[in-house]
C-alpha positions as CSV (number, residue, x, y, z in Angstrom):
1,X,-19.6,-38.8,-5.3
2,X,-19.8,-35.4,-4.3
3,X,-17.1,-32.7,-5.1
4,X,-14.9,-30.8,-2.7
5,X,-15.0,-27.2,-3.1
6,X,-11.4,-26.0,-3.3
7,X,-10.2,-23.7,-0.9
8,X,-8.5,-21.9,-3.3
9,X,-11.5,-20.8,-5.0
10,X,-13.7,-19.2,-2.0
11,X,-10.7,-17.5,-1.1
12,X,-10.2,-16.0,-4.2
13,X,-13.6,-14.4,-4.4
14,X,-13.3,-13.6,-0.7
15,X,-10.0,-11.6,-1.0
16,X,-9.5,-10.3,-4.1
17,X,-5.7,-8.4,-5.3
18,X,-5.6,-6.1,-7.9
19,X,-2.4,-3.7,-8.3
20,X,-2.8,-0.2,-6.5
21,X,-4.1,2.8,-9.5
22,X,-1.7,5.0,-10.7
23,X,-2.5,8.0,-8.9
24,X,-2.5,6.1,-6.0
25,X,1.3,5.1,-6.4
26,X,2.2,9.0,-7.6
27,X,1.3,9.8,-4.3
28,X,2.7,6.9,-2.6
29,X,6.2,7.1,-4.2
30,X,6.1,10.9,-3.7
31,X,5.4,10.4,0.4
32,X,7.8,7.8,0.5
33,X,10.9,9.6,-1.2
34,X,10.0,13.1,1.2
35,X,10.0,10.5,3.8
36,X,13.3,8.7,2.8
37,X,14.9,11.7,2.2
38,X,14.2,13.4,5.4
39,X,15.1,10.1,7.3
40,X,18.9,10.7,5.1
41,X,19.0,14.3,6.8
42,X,18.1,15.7,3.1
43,X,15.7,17.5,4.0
44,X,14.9,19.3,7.6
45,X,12.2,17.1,8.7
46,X,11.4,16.1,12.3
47,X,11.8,12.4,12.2
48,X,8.3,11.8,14.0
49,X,6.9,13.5,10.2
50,X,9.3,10.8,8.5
51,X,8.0,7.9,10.2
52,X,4.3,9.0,9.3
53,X,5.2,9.9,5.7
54,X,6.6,6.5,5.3
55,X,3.7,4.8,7.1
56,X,0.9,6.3,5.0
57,X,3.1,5.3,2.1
58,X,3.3,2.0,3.1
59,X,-1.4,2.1,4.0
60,X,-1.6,4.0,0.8
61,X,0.2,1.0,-1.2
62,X,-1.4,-1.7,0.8
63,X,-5.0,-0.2,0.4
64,X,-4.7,0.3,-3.0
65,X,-4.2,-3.2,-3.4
66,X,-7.4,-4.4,-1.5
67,X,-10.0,-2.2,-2.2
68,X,-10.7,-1.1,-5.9
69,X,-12.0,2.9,-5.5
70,X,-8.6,3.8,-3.8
């Protein structure tokens, strides 16, 4: 009998998660509360610069998950 190669496994060394570095969330959580607070009229922000802060918060976090240099 042959075995069956778990799908599991080639996936894991396909995609592999590790938690975003440090600086990498300093600078996320610091774009995302500028962004926050200028979307809660806090600060006088054009809201098109809110959206973008928030959206490269959101990259920054998601990048720093998947790659490993980042």
């Amino acid at each position: 009998m042959t075995r069956r190669r778990s799908s599991r496994r080639t996936s894991r060394k396909l995609l592999e998660i590790r938690a975003p570095r440090k600086g990498t969330l300093v600078i996320a959580f610091t774009l995302y509360l500028i962004g926050l607070f200028g979307a809660l009229d806090l600060f006088s922000i054009p809201t098109s610069y809110t959206i973008a802060l928030l959206a490269i918060a959101g990259g920054l976090l998601i990048l720093g998950a998947f790659l490993r240099g980042l």
